[in-house]
Structures are given as C-alpha cells and as structure tokens.
C-alpha positions in Angstrom: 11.6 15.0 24.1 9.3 11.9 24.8 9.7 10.3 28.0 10.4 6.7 25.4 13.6 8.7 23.6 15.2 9.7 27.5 16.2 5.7 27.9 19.2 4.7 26.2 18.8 3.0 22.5 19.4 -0.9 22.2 19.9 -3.1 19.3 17.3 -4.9 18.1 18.0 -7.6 15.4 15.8 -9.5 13.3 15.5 -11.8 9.6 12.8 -10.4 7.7 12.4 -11.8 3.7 15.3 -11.9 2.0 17.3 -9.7 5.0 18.5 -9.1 8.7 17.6 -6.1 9.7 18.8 -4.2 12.6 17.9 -0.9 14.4 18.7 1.2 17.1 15.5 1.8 19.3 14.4 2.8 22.8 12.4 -0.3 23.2 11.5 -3.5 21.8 8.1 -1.3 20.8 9.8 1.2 18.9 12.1 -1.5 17.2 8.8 -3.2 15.9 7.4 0.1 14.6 10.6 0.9 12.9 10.7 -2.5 11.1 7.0 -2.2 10.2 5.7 -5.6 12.0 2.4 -6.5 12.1 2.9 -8.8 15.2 5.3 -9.0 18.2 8.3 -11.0 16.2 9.9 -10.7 19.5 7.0 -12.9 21.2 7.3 -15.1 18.0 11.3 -15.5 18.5 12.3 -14.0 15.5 13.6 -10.7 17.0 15.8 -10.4 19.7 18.2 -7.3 21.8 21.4 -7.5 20.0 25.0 -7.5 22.0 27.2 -7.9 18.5 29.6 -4.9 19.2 29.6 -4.6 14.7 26.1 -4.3 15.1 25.7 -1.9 17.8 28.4 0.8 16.4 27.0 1.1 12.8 23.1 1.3 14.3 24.4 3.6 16.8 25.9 5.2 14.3 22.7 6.1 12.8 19.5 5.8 15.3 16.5 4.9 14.1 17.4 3.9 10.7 16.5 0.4 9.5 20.0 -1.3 8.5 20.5 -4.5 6.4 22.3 -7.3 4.9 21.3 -10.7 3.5 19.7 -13.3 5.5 22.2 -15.7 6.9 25.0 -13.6 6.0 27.8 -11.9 8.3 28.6 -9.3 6.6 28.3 -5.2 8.1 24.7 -3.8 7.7 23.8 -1.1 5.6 20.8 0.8 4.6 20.8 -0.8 1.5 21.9 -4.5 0.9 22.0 -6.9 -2.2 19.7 -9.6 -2.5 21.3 -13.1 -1.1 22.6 -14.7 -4.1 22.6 -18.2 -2.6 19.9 -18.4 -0.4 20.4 -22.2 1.0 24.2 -21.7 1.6 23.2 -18.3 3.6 21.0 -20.1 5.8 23.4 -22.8 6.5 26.5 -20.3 7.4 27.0 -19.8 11.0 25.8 -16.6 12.6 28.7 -14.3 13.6 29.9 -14.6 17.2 31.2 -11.6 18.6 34.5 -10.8 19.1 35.8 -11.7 22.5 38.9 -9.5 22.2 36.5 -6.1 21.0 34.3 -7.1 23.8 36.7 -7.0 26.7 38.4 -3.8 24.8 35.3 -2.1 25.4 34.2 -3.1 29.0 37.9 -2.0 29.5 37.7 1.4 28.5 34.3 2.3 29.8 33.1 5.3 29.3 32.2 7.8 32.5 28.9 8.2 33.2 28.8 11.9 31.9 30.1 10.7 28.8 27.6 8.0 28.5 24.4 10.1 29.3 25.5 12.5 26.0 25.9 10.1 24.1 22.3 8.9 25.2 20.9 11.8 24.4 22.9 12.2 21.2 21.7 8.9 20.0 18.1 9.6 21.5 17.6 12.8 19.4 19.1 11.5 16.3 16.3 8.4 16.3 13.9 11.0 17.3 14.8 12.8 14.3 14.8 9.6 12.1 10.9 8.5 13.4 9.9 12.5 12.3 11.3 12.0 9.0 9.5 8.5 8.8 6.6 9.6 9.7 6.5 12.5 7.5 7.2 10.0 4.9 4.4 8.4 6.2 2.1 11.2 6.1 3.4 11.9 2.5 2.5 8.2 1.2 -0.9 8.3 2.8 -1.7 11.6 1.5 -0.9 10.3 -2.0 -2.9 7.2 -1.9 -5.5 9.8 -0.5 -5.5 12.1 -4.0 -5.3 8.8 -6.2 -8.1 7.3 -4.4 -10.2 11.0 -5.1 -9.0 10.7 -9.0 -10.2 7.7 -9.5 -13.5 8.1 -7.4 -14.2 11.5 -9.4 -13.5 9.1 -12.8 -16.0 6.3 -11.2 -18.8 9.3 -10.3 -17.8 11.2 -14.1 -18.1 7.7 -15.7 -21.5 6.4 -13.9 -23.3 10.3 -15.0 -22.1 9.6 -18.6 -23.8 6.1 -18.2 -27.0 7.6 -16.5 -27.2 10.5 -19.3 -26.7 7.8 -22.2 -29.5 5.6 -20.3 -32.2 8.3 -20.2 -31.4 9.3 -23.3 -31.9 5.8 -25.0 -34.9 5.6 -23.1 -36.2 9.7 -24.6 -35.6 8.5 -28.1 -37.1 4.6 -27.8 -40.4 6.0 -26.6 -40.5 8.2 -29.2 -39.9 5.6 -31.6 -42.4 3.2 -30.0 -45.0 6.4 -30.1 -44.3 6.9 -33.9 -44.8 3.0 -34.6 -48.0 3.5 -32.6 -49.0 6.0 -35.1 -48.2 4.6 -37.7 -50.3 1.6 -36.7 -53.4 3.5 -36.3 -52.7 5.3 -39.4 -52.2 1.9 -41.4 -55.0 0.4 -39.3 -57.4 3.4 -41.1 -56.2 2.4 -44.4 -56.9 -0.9 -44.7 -60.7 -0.4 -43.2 -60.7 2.6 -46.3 -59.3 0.1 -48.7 -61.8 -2.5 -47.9 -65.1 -0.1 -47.8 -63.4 1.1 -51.4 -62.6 -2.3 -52.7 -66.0 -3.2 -51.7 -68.0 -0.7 -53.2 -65.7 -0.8 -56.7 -65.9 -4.4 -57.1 -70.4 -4.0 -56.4 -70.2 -1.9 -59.7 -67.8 -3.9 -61.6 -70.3 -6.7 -60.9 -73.4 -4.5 -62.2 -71.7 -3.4 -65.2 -71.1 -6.8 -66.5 -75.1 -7.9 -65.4 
C-alpha cells in the first residue's frame, strides 16, 4: 500500500458550483485530486479539514468517494444531490454547527488504539480502492477521446485525398480541354487563310467573266 494511504483519512470539505462536496482523503493533496481542482482551493480558502461528526461518518463510510449536497444547505451528503432549488436563500442559511452532545459522546467512548489503527487501515484500503476505480475510469475516458480523436483524423485524412483526387482530376480534364481549344484554333486559323486564298481567287474570275 502507498506510504500516503498508511496515514489516517481526514475530511476535507469544500463548495464547488452548485454543491458542497466532501471526501475522505489522506491529505489535503489527495482531497484536491479527488475533487478534480485545478488549483490549491485550500490556499484560496475555499477548502478546509472538516470536524462535522455527520460529515466524517458518511465520508468514512465510504473513502475516497466524492459526496454532495447543495450549496448552502445542511442537509446529509450523498453521492448524488439535487440541484439547490433556491440558490440566494441557500447561501443565506447558516452553516451547520456540530453537535456538542455527539461530540463529547464520541471523545467519551474513544476507541483503543488497536481498534483505531484497523479502522485506519480499513478506511485507507477502501479509498485506495476508490482512486483504482477512478483512475481506471480515467484511463477509460482518455482512451475514448483517444479512438474518437483517430475517427475523426482518419475522416479529415479520407476527406482531404478525396479533395486532392477531385483536384488533379479537374486539373487532367481542363488541360485537355484547353489542348482541344488550342486545336481547334489552329484548325479554324487554317480555314480562314483557305477561305480567303479561295474567296480571292473566285471573286478574280467572277471579275473576268463579266469584263
């Protein structure tokens, strides 16, 4: 197992579009990478480690996995959520605070350290398993923008020969045209001097025959 899937998972929580999104990680690094950032939203203050004990036990639950609800809401996260139906109200709702009462529950029935090192590795395998299947997902999405992007390169190439062809082709049958006009020139060329040597010599005799 990586050295980064040994530590113990955190929450990270962030508000990305139209969502909060939460995730069980080993770092704020592997968090990121889960969500897909660009940039350190951590850096930026949009990200933080979260201590809500909701949101721990249902990313816990499932390591690794993006959860979500709607931005501004307080409701549990899921892997799938609804689109916020009143965006400005959901911004203006107070985020939810946890739950004194859960929170001294739990420090008061800590777990032993035995128990708490198999869970860590319980957890840390199941987001190890999780980033596999993303990546393979990964690896599955690239290799299918990589056969479109042959398709339509091998219809650019078929499309540009058929042009090419068509051009040489035109070009074939419009010299042949321009050497048949050429002909025809000379050949219209030698009539005219023959008309004019005939016309000549015909209209000399008509003039004789009337003198």
């Amino acid at each position: 197992m990586p050295k980064q899937l040994k530590r113990k998972l955190r929450t990270y929580q962030t508000s990305l579009g139209f969502y909060d999104q939460a995730v069980a990680a080993p770092s704020m690094k592997a968090a990121l990478e889960a969500w897909g950032a660009s940039s350190n939203l951590f850096h930026q203050g949009v990200a933080r480690e979260s201590d809500d004990p909701d949101v721990v036990a249902a990313t816990m639950a499932k390591p690794g996995v993006v959860l979500k609800r709607p931005v501004g809401s307080d409701g549990p996260f899921a892997e799938s959520a609804e689109l916020p139906t009143a965006l400005a109200d959901a911004e203006n709702k107070p985020k939810r605070k946890p739950k004194p009462g859960k929170r001294a529950a739990r420090t008061a029935h800590k777990p032993s350290r035995k128990r708490d090192d198999q869970e860590a590795r319980k957890s840390a395998a199941a987001f190890e398993k999780e980033e596999r299947r993303r990546e393979a997902e990964r690896r599955k999405e690239d290799a299918a923008r990589a056969k479109e992007r042959a398709r339509r390169d091998k219809a650019v190439a078929a499309a540009e020969a058929a042009l090419d062809e068509a051009r040489q082709e035109h070009a074939a049958r419009t010299e042949e045209i321009e050497a048949a006009r050429a002909a025809l020139d000379e050949r219209a060329e030698a009539e005219r001097s023959r008309w004019d040597k005939q016309r000549t010599k015909l209209a000399e005799a008509v003039r004789r025959a009337r003198a």
